[in-house]
NUKE-586901 format. One record per atom (N, C-alpha, C, O): residue number from 1; residue in three letters; x, y, z. Coordinates in Angstrom, 1 decimal, decimal comma. Layout:
N
+-----+-----+--------+--------+--------+
|   n | res |      u |      v |      w |
+-----+-----+--------+--------+--------+
| NUM | ALA |      X |      Y |      Z |
...
+-----+-----+--------+--------+--------+
END
This chain:
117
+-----+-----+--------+--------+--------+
|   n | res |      u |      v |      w |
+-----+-----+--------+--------+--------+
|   1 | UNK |  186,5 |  147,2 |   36,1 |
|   1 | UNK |  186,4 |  147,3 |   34,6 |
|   1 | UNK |  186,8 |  148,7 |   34,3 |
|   1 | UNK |  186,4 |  149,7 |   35,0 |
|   2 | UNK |  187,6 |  148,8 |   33,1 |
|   2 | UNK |  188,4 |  150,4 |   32,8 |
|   2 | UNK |  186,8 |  151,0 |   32,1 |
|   2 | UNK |  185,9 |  150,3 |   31,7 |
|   3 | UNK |  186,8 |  152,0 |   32,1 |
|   3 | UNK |  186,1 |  152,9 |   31,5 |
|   3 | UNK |  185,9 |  152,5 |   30,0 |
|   3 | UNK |  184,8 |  152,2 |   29,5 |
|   4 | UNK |  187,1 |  152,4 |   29,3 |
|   4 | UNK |  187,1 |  151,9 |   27,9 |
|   4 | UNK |  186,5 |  151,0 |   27,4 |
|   4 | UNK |  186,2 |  151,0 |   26,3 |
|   5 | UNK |  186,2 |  149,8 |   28,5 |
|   5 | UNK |  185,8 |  148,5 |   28,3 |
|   5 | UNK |  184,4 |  148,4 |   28,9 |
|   5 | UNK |  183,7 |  147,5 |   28,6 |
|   6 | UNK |  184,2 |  149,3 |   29,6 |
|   6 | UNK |  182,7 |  149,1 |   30,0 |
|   6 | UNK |  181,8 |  150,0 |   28,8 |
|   6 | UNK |  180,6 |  149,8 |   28,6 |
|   7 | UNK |  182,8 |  151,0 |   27,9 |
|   7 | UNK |  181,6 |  151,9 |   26,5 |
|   7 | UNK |  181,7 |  150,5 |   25,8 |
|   7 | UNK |  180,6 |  149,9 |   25,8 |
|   8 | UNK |  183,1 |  149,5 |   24,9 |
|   8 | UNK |  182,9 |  149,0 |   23,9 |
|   8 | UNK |  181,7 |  147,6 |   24,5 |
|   8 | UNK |  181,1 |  146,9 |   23,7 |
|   9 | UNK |  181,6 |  147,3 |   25,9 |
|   9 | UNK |  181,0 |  146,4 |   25,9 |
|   9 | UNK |  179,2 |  147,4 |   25,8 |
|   9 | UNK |  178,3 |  146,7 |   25,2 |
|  10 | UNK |  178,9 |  148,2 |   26,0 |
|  10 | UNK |  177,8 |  149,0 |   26,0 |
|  10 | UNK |  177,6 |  149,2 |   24,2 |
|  10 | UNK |  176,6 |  148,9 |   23,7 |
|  11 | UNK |  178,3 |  149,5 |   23,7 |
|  11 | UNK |  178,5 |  149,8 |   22,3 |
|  11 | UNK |  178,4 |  148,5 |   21,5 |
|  11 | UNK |  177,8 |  148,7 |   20,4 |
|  12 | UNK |  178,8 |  147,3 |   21,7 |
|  12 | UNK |  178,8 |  146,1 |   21,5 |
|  12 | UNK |  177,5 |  145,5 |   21,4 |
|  12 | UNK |  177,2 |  144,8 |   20,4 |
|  13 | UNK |  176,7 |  145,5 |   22,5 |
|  13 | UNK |  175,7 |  145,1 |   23,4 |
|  13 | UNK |  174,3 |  145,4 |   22,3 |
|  13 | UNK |  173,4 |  144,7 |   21,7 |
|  14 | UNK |  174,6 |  147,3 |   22,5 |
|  14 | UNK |  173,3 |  147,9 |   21,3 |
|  14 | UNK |  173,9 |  147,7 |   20,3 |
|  14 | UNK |  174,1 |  148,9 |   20,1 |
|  15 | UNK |  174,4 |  147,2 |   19,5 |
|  15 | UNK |  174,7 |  146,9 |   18,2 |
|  15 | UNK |  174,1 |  145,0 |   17,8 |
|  15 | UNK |  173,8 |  144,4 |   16,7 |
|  16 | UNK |  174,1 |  144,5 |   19,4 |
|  16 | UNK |  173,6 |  142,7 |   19,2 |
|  16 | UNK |  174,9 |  142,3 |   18,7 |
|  16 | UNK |  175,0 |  141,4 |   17,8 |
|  17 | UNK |  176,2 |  142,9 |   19,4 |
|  17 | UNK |  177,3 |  142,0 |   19,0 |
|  17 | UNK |  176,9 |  140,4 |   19,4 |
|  17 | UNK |  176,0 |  140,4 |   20,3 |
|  18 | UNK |  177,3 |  139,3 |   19,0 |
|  18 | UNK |  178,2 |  137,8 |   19,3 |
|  18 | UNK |  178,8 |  137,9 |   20,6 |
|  18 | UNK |  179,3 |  138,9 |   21,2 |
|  19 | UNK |  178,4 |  136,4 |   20,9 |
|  19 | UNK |  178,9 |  136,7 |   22,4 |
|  19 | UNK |  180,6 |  136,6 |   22,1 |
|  19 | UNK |  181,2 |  136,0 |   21,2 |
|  20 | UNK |  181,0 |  137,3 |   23,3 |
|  20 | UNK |  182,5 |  137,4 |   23,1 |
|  20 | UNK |  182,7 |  136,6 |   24,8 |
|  20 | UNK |  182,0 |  136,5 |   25,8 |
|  21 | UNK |  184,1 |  136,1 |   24,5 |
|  21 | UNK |  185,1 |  135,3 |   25,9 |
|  21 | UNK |  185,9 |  136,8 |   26,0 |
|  21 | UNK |  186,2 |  137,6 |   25,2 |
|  22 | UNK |  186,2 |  136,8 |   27,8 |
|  22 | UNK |  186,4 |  137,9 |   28,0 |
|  22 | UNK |  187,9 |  137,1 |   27,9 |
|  22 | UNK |  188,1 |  135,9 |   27,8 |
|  23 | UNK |  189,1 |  138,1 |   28,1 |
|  23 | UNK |  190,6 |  137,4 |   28,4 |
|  23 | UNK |  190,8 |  136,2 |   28,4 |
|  23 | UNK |  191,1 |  135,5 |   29,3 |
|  24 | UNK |  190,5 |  136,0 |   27,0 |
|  24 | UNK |  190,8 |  134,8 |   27,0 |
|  24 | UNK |  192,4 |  134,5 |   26,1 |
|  24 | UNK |  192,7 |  135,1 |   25,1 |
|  25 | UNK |  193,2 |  133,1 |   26,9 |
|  25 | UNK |  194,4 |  132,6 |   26,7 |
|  25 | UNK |  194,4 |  132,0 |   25,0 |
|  25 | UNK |  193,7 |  131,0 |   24,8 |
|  26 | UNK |  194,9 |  132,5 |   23,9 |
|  26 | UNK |  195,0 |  132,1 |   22,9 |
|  26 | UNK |  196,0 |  131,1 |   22,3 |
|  26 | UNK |  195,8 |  130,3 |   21,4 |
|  27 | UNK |  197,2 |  131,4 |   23,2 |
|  27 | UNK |  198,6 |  130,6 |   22,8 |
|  27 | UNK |  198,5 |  129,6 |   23,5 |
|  27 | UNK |  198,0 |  129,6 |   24,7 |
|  28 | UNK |  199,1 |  128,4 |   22,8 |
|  28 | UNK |  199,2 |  127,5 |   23,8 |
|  28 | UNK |  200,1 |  127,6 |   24,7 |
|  28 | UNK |  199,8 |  127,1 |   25,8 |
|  29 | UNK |  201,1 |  128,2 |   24,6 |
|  29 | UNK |  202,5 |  128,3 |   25,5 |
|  29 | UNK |  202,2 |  129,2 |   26,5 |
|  29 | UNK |  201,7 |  129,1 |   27,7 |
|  30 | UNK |  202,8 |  130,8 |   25,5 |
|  30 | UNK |  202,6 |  132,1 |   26,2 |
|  30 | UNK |  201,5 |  132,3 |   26,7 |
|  30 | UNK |  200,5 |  131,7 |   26,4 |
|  31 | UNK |  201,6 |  133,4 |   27,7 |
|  31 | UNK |  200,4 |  133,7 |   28,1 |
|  31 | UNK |  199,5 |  135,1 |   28,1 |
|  31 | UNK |  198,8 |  135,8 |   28,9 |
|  32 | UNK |  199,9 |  135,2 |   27,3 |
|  32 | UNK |  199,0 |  136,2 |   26,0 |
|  32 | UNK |  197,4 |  136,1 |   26,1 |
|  32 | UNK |  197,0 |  134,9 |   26,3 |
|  33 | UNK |  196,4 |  137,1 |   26,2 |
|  33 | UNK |  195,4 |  136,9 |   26,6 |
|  33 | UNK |  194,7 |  138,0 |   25,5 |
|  33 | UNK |  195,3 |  139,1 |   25,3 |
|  34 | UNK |  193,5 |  137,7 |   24,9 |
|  34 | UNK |  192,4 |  138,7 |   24,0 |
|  34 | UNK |  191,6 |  139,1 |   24,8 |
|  34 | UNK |  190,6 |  138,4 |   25,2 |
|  35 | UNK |  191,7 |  140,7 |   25,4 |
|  35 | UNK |  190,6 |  141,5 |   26,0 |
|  35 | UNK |  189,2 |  140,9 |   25,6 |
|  35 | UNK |  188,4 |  140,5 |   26,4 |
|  36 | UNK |  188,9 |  140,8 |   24,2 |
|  36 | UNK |  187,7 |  140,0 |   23,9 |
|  36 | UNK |  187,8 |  139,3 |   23,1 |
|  36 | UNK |  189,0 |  139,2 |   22,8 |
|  37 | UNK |  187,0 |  138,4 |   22,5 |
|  37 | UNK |  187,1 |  137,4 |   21,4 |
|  37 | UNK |  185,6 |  136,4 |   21,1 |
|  37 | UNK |  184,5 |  136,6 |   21,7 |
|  38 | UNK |  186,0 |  135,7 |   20,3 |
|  38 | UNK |  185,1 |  134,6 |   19,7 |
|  38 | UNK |  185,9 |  133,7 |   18,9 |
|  38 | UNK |  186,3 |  133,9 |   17,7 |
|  39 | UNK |  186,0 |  132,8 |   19,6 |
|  39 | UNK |  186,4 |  131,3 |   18,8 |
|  39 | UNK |  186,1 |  131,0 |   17,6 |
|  39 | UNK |  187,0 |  130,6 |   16,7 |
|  40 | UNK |  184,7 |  131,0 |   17,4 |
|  40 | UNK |  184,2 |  130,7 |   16,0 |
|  40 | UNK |  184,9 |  131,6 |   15,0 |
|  40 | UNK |  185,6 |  131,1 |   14,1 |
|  41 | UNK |  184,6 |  133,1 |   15,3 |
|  41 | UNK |  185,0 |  134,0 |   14,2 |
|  41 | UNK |  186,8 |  134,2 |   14,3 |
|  41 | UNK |  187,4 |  135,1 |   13,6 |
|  42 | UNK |  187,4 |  133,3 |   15,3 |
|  42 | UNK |  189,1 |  133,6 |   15,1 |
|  42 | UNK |  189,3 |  135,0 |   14,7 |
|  42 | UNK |  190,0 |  135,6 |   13,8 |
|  43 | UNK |  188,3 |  135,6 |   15,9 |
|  43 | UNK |  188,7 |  137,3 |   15,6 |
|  43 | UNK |  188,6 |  137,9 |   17,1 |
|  43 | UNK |  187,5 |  137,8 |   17,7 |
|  44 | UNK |  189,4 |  138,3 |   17,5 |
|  44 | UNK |  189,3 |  139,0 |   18,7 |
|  44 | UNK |  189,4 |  141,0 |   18,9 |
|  44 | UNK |  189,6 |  141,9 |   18,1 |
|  45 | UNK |  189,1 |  141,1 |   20,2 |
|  45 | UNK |  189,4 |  142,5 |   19,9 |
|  45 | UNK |  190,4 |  143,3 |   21,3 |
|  45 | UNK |  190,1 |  142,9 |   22,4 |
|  46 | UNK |  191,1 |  143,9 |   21,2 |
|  46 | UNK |  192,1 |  144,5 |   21,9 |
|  46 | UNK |  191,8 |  146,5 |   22,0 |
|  46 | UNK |  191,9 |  147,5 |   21,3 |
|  47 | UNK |  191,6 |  146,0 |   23,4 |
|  47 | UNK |  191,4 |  147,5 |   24,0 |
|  47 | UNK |  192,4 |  148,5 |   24,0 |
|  47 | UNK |  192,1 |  149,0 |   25,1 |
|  48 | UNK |  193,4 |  149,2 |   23,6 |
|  48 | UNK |  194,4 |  150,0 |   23,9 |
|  48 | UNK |  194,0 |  151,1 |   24,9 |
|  48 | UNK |  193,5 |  152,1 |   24,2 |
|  49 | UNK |  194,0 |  151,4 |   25,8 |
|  49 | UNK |  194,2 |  152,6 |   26,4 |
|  49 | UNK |  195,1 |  153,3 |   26,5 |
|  49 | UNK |  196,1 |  152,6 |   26,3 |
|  50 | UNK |  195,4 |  155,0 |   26,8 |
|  50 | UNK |  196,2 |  155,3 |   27,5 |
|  50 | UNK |  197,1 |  155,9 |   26,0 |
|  50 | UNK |  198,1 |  156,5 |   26,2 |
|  51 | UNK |  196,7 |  155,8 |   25,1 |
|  51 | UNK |  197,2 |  156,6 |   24,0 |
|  51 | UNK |  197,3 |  158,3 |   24,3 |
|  51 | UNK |  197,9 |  158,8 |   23,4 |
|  52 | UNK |  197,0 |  158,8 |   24,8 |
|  52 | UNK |  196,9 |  159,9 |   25,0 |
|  52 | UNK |  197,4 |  160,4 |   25,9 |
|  52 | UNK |  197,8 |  161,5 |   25,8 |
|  53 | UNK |  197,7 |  159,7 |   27,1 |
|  53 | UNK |  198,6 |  160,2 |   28,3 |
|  53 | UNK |  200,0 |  160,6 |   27,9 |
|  53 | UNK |  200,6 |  160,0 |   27,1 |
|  54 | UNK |  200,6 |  161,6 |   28,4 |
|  54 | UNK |  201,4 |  161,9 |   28,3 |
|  54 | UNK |  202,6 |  161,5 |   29,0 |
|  54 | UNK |  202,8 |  161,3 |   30,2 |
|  55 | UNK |  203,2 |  161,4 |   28,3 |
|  55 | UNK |  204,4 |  159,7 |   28,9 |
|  55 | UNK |  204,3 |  158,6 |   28,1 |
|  55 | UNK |  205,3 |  157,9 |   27,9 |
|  56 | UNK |  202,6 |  158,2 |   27,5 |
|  56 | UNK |  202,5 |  157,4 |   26,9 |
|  56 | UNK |  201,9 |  156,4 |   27,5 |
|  56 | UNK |  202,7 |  156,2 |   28,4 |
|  57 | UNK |  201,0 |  155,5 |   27,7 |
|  57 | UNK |  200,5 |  154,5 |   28,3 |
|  57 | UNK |  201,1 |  153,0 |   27,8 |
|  57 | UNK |  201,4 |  152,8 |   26,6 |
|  58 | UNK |  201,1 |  152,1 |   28,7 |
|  58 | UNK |  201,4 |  151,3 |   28,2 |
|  58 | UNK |  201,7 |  150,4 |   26,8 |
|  58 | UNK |  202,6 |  149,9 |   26,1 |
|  59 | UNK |  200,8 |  150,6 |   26,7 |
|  59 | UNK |  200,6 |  150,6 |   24,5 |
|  59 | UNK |  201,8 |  151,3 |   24,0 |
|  59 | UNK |  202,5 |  150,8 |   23,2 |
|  60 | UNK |  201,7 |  152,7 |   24,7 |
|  60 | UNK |  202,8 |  153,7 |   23,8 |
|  60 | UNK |  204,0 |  153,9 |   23,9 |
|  60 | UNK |  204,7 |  154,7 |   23,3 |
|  61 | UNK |  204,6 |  152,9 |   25,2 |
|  61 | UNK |  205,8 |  153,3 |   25,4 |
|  61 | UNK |  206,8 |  151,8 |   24,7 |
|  61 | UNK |  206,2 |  150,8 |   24,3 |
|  62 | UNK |  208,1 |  151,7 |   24,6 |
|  62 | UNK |  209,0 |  150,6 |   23,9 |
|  62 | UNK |  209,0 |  149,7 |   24,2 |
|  62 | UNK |  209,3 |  148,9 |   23,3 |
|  63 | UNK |  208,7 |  149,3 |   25,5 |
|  63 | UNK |  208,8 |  147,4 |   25,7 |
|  63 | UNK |  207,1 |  147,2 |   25,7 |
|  63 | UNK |  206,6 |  146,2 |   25,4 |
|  64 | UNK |  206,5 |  148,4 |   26,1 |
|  64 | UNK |  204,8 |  147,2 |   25,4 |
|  64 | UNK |  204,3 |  147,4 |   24,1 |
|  64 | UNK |  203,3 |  146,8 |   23,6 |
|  65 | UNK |  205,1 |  148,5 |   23,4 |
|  65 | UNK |  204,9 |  148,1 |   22,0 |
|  65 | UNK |  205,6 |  147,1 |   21,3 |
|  65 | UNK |  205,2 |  146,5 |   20,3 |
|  66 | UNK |  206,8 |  146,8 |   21,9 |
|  66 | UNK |  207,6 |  145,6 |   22,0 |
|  66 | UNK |  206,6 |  144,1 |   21,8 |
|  66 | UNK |  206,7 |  143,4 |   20,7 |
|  67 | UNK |  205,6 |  143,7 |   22,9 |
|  67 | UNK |  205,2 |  143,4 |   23,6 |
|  67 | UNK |  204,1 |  142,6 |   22,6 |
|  67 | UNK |  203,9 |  141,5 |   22,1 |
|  68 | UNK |  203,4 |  144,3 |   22,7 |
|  68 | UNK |  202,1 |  143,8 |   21,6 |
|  68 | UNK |  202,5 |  143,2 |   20,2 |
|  68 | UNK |  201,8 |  142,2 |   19,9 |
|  69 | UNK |  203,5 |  143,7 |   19,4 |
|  69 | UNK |  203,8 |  143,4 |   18,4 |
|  69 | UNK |  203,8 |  142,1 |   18,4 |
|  69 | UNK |  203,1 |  141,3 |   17,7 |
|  70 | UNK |  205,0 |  141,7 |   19,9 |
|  70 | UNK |  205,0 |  140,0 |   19,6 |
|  70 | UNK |  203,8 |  139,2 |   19,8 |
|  70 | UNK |  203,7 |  138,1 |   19,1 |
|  71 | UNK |  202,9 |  139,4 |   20,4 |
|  71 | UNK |  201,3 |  139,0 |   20,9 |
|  71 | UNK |  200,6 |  139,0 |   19,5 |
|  71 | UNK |  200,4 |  137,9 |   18,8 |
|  72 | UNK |  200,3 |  140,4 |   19,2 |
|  72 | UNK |  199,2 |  140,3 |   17,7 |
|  72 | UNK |  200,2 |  139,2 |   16,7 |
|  72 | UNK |  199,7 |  138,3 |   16,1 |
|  73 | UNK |  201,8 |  139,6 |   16,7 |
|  73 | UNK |  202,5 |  138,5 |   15,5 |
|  73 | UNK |  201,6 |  137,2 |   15,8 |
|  73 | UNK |  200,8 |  136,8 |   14,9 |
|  74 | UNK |  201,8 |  136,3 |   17,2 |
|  74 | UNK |  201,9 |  135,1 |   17,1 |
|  74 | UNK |  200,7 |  134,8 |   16,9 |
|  74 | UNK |  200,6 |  133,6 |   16,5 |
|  75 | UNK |  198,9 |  136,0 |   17,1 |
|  75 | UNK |  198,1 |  135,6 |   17,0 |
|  75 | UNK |  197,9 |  135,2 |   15,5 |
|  75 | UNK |  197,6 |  134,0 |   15,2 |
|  76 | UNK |  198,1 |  136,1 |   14,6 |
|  76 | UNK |  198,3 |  136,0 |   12,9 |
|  76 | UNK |  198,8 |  134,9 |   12,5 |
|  76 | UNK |  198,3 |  134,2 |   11,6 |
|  77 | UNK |  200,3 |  134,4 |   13,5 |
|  77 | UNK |  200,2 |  132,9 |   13,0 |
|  77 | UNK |  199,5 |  131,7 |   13,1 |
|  77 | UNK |  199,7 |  130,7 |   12,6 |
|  78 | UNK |  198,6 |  132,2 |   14,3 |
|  78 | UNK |  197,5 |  131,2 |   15,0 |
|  78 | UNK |  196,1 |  131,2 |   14,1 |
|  78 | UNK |  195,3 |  130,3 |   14,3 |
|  79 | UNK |  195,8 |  132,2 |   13,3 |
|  79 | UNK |  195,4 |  132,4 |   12,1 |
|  79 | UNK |  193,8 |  133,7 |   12,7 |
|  79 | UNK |  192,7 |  133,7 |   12,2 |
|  80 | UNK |  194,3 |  134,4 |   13,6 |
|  80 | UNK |  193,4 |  135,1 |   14,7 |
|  80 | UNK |  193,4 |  136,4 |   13,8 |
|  80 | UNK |  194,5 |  136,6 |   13,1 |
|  81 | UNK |  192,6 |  137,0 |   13,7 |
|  81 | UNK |  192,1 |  138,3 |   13,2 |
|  81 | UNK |  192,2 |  139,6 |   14,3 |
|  81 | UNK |  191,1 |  139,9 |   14,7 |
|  82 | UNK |  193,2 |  140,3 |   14,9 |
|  82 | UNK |  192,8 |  141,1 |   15,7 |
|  82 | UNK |  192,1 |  142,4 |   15,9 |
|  82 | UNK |  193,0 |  143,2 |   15,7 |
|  83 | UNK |  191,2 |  143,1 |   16,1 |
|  83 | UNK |  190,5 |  144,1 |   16,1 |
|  83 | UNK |  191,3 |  145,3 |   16,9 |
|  83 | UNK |  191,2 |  145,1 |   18,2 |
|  84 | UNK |  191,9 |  146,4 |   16,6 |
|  84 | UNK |  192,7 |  147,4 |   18,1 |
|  84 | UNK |  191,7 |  148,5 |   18,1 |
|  84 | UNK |  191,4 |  149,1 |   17,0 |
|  85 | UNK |  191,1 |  148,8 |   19,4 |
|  85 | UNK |  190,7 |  150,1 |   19,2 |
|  85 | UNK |  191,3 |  151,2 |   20,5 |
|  85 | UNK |  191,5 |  150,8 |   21,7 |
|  86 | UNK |  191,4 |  152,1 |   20,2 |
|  86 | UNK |  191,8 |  153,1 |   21,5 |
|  86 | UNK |  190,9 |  154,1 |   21,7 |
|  86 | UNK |  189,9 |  154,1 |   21,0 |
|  87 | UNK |  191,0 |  155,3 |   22,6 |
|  87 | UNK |  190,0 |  155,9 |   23,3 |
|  87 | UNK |  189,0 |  156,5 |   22,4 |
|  87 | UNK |  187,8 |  156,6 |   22,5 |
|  88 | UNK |  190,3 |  157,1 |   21,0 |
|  88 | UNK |  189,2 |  157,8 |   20,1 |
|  88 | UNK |  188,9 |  156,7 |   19,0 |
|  88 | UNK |  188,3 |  157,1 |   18,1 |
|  89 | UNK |  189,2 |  155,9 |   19,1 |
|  89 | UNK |  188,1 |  155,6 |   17,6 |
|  89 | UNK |  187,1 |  154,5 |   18,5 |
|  89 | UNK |  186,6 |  153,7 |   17,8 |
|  90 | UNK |  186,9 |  154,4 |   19,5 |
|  90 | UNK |  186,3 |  153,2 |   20,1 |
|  90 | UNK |  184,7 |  154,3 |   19,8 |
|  90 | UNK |  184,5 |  155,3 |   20,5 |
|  91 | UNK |  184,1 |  153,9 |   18,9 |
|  91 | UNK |  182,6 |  154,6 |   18,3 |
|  91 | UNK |  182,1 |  154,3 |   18,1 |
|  91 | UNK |  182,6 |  153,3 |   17,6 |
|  92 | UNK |  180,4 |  154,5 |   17,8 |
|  92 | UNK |  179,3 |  153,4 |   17,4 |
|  92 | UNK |  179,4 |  152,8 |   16,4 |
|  92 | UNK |  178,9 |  151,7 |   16,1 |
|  93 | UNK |  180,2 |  153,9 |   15,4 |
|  93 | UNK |  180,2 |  153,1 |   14,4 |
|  93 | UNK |  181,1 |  152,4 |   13,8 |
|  93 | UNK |  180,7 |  151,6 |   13,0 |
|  94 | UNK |  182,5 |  152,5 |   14,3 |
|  94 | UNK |  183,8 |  151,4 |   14,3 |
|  94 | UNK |  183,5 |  150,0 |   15,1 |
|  94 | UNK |  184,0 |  148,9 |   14,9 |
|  95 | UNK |  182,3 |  150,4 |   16,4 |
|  95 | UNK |  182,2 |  149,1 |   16,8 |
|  95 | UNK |  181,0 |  148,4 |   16,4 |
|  95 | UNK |  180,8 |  147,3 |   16,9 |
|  96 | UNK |  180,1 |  148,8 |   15,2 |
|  96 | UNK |  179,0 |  148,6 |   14,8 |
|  96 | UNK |  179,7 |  147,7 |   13,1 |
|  96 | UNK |  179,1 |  146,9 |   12,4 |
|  97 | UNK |  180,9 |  148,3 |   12,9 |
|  97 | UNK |  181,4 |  147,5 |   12,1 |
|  97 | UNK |  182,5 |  146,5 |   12,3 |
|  97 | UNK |  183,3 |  145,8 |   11,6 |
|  98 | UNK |  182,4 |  146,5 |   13,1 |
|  98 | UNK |  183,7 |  145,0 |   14,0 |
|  98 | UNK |  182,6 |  144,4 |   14,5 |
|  98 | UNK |  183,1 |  143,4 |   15,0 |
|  99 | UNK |  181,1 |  144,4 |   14,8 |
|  99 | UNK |  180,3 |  143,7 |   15,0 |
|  99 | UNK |  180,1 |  142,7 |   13,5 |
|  99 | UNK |  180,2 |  141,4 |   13,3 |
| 100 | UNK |  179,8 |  143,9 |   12,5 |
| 100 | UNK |  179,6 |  143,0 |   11,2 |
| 100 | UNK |  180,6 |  142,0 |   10,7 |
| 100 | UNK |  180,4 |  141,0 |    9,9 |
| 101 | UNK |  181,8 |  142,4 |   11,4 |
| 101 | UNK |  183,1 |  142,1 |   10,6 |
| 101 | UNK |  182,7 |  140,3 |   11,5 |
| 101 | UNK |  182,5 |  139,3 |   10,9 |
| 102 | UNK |  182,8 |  140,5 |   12,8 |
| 102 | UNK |  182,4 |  139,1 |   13,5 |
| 102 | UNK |  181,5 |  138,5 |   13,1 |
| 102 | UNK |  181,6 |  137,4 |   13,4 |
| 103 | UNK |  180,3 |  138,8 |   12,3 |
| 103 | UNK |  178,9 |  138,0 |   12,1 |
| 103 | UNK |  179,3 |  137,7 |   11,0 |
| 103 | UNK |  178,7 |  136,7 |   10,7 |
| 104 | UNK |  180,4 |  138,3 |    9,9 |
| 104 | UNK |  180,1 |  137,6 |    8,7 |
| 104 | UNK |  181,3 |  136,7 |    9,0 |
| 104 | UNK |  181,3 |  135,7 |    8,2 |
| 105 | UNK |  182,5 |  136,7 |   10,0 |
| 105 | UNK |  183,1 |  135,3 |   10,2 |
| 105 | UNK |  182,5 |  134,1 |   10,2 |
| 105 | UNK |  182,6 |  133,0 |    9,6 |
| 106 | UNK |  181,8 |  134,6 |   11,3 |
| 106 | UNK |  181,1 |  133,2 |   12,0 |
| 106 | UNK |  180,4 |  132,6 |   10,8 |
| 106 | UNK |  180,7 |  131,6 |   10,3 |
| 107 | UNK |  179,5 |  133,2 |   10,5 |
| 107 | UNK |  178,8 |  132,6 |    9,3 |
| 107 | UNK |  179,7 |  132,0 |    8,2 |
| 107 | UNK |  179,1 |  131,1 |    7,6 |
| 108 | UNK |  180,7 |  132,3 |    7,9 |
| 108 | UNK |  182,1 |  131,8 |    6,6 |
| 108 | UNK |  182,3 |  130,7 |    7,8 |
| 108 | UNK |  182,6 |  129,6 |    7,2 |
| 109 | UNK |  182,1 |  130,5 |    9,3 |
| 109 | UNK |  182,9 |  129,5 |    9,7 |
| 109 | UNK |  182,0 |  128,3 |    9,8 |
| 109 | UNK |  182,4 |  127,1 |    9,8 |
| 110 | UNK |  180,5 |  128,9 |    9,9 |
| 110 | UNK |  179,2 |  127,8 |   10,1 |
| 110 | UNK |  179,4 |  126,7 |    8,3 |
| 110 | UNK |  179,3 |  125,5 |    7,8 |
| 111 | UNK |  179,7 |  128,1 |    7,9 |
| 111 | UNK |  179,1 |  127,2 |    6,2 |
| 111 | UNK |  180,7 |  126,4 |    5,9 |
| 111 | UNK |  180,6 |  125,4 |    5,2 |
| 112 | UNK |  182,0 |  126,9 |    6,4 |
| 112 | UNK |  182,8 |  125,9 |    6,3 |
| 112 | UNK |  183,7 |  125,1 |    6,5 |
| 112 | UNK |  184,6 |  124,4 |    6,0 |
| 113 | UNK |  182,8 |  125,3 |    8,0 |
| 113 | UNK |  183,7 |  124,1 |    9,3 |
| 113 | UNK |  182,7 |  123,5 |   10,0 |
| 113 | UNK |  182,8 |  122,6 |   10,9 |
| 114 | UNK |  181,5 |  124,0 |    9,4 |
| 114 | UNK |  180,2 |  122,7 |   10,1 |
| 114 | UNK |  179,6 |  123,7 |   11,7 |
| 114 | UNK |  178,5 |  123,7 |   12,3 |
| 115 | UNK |  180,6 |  124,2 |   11,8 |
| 115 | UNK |  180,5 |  125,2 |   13,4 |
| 115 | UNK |  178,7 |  125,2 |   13,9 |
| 115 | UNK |  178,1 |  126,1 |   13,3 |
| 116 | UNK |  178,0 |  124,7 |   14,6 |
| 116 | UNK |  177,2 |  124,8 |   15,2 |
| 116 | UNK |  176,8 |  126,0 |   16,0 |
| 116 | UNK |  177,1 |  126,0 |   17,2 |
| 117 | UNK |  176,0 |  127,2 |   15,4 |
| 117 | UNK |  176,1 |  128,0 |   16,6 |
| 117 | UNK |  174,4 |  128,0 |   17,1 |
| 117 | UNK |  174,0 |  128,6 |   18,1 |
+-----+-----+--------+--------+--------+
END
């Protein structure tokens, strides 16, 4: 596990985020995967690293910004909410409001799709 993904799941955790599916496959086809997610709230979240390296990390250079673009597109058409955070804003309190932002999904999805949680 990267460094990045072991704070937002730490960060997540003391906040009482929703349980999240780790990589999980969203497209039916492609094989496009959400660092994190939740079904219910059709909201996921995406780790960027590597913004800061110099060269650029994968995120930052032309075929994986390429890449991502096409991923988050098809998620939006799949009607997915994506969450991006990178090194510096991944913080208690960006992830203390992408917690809220998931609780008040789920609940819009309990009251109107029946969703059992």
């Amino acid at each position: 596990m990267s460094k990045l993904a072991a704070k937002f799941e730490l960060l997540w955790k003391a906040n009482k985020g929703p349980q999240l599916d780790k990589e999980h496959r969203f497209h039916p086809v492609r094989k496009f995967r959400f660092d994190y997610c939740n079904n219910i709230a059709k909201a996921a979240v995406e780790l960027d690293g590597g913004a800061f390296i110099p060269g650029g990390g994968r995120h930052g250079r032309g075929l994986g910004m390429v890449n991502d673009c096409e991923k988050y597109r098809l998620a939006a058409y799949l009607g997915w909410t994506v969450l991006r955070f990178t090194t510096k804003c991944l913080t208690a309190a960006n992830v203390a409001d992408a917690v809220d932002f998931f609780n008040k999904r789920i609940r819009q999805a309990v009251r109107d799709e029946g969703y059992a949680v």
